[in-house]
N, C-alpha and C positions, 0 to 999 in steps of 0.2 A: 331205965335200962338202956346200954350202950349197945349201937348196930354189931358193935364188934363181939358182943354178946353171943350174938346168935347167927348162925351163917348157915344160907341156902346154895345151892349148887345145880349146874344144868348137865347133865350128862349129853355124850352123843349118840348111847344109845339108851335105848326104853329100859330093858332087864335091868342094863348097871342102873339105869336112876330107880326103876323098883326095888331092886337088893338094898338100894344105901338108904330107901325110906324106909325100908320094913325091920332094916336094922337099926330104926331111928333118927336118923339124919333127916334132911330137909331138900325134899329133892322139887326143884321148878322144873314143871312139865311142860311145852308150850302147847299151846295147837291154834288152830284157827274154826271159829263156827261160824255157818252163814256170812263167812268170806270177813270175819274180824278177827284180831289176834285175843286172845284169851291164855291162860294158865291156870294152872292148878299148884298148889305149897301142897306138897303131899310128905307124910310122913305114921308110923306108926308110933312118936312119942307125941299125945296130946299137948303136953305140957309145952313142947318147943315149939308146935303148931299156934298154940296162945299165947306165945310170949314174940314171934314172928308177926302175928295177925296185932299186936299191940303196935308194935313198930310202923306197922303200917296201916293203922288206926282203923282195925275191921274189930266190930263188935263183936264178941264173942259168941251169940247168937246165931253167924252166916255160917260158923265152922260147920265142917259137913260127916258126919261118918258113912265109908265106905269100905269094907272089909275088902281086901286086895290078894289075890291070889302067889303064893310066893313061886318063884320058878324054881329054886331049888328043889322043895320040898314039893310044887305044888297043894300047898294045904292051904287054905283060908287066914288071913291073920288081918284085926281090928287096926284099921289105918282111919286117919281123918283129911280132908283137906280144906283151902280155900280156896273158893273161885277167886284171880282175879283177870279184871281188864282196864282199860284205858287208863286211866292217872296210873291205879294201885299196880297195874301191869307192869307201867314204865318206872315207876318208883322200884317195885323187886326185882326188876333186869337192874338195873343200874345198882341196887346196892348187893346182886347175886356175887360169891367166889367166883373165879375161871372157869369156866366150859371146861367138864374132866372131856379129854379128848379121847377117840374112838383107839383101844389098844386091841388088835387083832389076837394078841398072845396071852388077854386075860378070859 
């Protein structure tokens, strides 16, 4: 599988990166725990989550399911992610699309 295959995105804000995963996209969430950078590949298509987590050589066993609440709809809906940090962190920033930038009008 080629990286151009499959493509992750960081939004600048929380909701757009939950709408684009829960509508299946691949949204990198960043954050920091205990003062380290960490992420999450979040999405609600398994299948792009596994094939994302091959890329970046995570066995298919770390994937995690967490159902995610939608903001539209506020209803529940079955999303997965993976943890990542250090290497796996800096390998998915570097091969994330553009930062969708903050649009006040969407």
């Amino acid at each position: 599988m080629r990286s151009t295959d499959v493509v992750w995105r960081e939004f600048a804000l929380w909701r757009a990166g939950v709408v684009h995963a829960l509508d299946g996209g691949l949204w990198l969430h960043r954050f920091a725990l205990q003062g380290e950078s960490w992420a999450h590949l979040v999405s609600a298509d398994r299948g792009a989550l596994l094939a994302a987590g091959a890329l970046l050589e995570m066995p298919p066993t770390w994937l995690q399911f967490r159902p995610l609440r939608d903001p539209r709809s506020r209803e529940r809906v079955d999303a997965w992610h993976w943890d990542l940090r250090r290497d796996r962190l800096a390998r998915a920033v570097a091969m994330a699309a553009p930062k969708v930038p903050y649009d006040p009008h969407s």
